[in-house]
Structures are given as structure tokens and as C-alpha cells.
N, C-alpha and C positions, 0 to 999 in steps of 0.2 A: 121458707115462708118470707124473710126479710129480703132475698132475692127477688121474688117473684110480686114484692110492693115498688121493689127498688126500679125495675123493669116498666110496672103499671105507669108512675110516676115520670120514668124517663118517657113514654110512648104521650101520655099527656104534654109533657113542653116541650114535646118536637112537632106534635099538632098546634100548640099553640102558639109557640115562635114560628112554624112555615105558615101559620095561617095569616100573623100581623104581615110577614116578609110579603106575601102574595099581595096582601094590601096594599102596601107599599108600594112595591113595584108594577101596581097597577094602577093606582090615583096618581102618583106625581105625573105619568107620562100624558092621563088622562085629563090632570087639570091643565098641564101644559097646551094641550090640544085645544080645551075650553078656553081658556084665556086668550088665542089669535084665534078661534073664531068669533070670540067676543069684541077683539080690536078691529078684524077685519069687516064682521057684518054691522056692528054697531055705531063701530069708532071708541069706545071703554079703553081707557089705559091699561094695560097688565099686569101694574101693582096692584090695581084696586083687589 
């Protein structure tokens, strides 16, 4: 039985760490993208 919570548990924060990493590694590339098409079409600095 304490197996089979120890398991449940591991399969929960391996959904839940892959799930932030995919965030992760999906927004930064996608704000980067945002932000020169914001400098390129607007004129908007990159910091802002």
C-alpha cells in the first residue's frame, strides 16, 4: 500500500514539474518573439 501512494505521488510531480518546464520553455521563446514584433511593427523598446 505505501508503495503504491509513494508511486501515485511520484507520477503527480512529474505531471506537474513537465507541465511548468513546457511553460517555460514555451513563453520565454514566445515573449521573445513578441517583444521584436512589438519594436519592429510599433517602435516599443524591449524592456518595456
Amino acid at each position: 500500500m505505501n508503495r503504491v501512494v509513494a508511486m501515485i505521488m511520484l507520477v503527480i510531480m512529474a505531471i506537474t514539474g513537465g507541465g511548468s518546464t513546457i511553460a517555460i520553455a514555451i513563453g520565454m521563446p514566445a515573449m521573445i518573439i513578441w517583444k521584436i514584433y512589438r519594436k519592429i511593427r510599433y517602435g516599443y523598446k524591449l524592456t518595456d
